[in-house]
N, C-alpha and C positions, 0 to 999 in steps of 0.2 A: 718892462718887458720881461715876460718867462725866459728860466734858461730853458736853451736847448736840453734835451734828452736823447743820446745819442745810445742807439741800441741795438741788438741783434735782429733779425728775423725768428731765430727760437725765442729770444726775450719777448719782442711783439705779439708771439701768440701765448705766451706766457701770461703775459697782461692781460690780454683780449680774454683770454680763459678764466683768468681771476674777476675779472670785471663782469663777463656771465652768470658766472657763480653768484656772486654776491650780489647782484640783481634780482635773476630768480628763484634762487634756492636759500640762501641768507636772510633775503628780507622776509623772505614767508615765514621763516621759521621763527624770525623773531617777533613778526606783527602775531603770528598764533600766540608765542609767551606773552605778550602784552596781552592779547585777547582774555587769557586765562587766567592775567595776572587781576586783569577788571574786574572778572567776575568774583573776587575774593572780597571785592565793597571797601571798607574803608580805605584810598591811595595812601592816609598820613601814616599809616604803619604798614604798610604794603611793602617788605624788603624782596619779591619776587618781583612787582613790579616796577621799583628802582633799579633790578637789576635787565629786566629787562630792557629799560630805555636805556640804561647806559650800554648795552651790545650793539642798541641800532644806534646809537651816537658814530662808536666806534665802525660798525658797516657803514655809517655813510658817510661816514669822513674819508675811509680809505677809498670809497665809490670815489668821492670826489678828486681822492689825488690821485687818483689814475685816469679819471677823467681831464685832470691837468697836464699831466705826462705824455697824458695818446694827444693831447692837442700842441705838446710842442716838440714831439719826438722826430729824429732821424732816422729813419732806417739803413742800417749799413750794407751797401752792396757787396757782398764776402766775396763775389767772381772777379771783381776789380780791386782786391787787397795783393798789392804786391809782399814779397816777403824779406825784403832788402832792408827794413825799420821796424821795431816793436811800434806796434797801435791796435785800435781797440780792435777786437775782433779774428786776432791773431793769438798764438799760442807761443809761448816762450820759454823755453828750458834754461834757467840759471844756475850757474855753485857760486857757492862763498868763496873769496877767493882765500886759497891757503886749505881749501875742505876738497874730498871729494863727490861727498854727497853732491847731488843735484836736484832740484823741485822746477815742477812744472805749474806754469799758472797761464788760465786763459784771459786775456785783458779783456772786460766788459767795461758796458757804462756804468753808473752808481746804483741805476734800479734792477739790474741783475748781480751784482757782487753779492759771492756767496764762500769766502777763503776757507771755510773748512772744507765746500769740495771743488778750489783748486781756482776757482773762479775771481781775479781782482777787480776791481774799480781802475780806470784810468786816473781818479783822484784820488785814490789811497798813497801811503809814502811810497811804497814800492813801486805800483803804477805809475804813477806819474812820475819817478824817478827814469823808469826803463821806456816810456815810451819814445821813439824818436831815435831810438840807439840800434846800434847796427853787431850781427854778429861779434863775438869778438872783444867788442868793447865792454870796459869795466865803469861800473856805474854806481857812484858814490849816497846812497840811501842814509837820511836821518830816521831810525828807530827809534821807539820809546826806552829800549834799552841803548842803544848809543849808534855812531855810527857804524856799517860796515860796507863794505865792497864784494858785489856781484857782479860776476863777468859772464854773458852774456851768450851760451854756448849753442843754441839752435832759435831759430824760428821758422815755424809751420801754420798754415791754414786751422 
């Protein structure tokens, strides 16, 4: 059985948009470079038309995983997210503890994480570390670089 895909309502249209795209406007473009690539005649040295196929490999491969993701996806209802626990869909302010710096991240599912802007995975270390944890509370993260301890200082819609 598929995993689940647990994800926003901005994500779901996020997908839906890309999955448009690469439908109508991708494949044409690419069956046109095939089209132009044919008419160059010999395929055995034809390197405009290997690179062609290999673009629609790659468009319909991802057609396809997004076509797997919209079929086992959750949509998260954000009006019924109370703010008493980090979970997906929620916004979380942490510091280091011993720092005063603070970083803000918003927990999404896997197919919206995007950490250079601000956006984690519930299965990343730090995600999955803080989800579940309450105000307040310090929360012990394994890093690539080593351990350290986040305490837990706001959550928001």
């Amino acid at each position: 059985m598929a995993k689940q895909t647990v994800i926003t309502e901005e994500g779901l249209r996020s997908l839906e948009k890309e999955l448009e795209e690469l439908k109508t406007i991708r494949r044409k473009e690419v069956a046109e470079k095939i089209k132009v690539a044919l008419s160059f005649g010999d395929l055995s040295e034809n390197s405009e038309y290997d690179e062609a196929k290999n673009e629609q490999a790659i468009i319909e491969g991802r057609i396809a995983e997004i076509e797997n993701q919209l079929k086992n996806v959750r949509v998260l209802d954000e009006t019924e997210l109370g703010v008493e626990a980090v979970r997906v869909g929620l916004t979380v302010t942490v510091r280091e503890k011993g720092k005063k710096k603070t970083m803000t991240y918003r927990i999404v599912g896997s197919t919206e994480a995007d950490p250079f802007n601000g956006r984690i995975s519930d299965e990343s270390p730090v995600g999955k570390a803080l989800v579940g944890h309450s105000k307040g509370d310090e929360v012990e993260v394994e890093t690539p670089g080593g351990t350290i301890k986040l305490v837990v200082e706001e959550i928001s819609k």
